[in-house]
N, C-alpha and C positions, 0 to 999 in steps of 0.2 A: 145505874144504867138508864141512859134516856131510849127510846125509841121515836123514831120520826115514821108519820102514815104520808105513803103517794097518795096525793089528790090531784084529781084533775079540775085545772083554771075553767069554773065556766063563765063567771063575766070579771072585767078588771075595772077599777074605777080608781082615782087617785091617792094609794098608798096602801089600801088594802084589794081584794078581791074574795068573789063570792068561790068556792071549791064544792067538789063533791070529793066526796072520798066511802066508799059502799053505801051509796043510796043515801048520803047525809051533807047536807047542804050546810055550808057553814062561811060565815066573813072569816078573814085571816087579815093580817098585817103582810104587807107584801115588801116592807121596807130593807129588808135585805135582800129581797130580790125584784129592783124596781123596773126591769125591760122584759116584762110577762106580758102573754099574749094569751086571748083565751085558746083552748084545747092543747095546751103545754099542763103539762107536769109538773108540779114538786113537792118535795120531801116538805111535811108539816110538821112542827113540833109545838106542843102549847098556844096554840092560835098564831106561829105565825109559820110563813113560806120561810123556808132555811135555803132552799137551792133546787135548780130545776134539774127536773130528769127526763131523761129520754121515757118513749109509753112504752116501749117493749119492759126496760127496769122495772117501770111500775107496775105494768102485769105481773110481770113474775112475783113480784116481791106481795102483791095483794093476793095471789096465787098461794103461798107460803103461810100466807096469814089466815086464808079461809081453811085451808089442810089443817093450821093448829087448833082453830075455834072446833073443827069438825071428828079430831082426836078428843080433844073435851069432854067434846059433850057422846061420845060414845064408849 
């Protein structure tokens, strides 16, 4: 099973861009999705952008993820 993390585009530059994704700043490969803007969304998998998403999605869905970290670890 893969799992892809919403990050949010904070700067784009030619083929990759810079993301945050919970307080973690990272380059990606942005070559499958090459008409990103920054403050767009999308789904990361392995360093790269797979597809953009709407920020409501990605609320929710980082919403979901901090609920599991916070079942964990209590």
């Amino acid at each position: 099973m893969c799992v892809a993390v919403p990050a949010k585009v904070i700067e784009v530059m030619e083929g990759e861009a810079t993301v945050d994704f919970g307080g973690i700043k990272k380059r990606v490969n942005t070559m499958m999705v090459p008409q990103l803007t920054e403050g767009e969304y999308v789904l990361l998998h392995a360093g790269c952008a797979m597809q953009k998403i709407d920020e409501e999605e990605a609320k929710k869905t980082l919403e979901i993820f901090r609920a599991l970290v916070e079942m964990e670890e209590s």
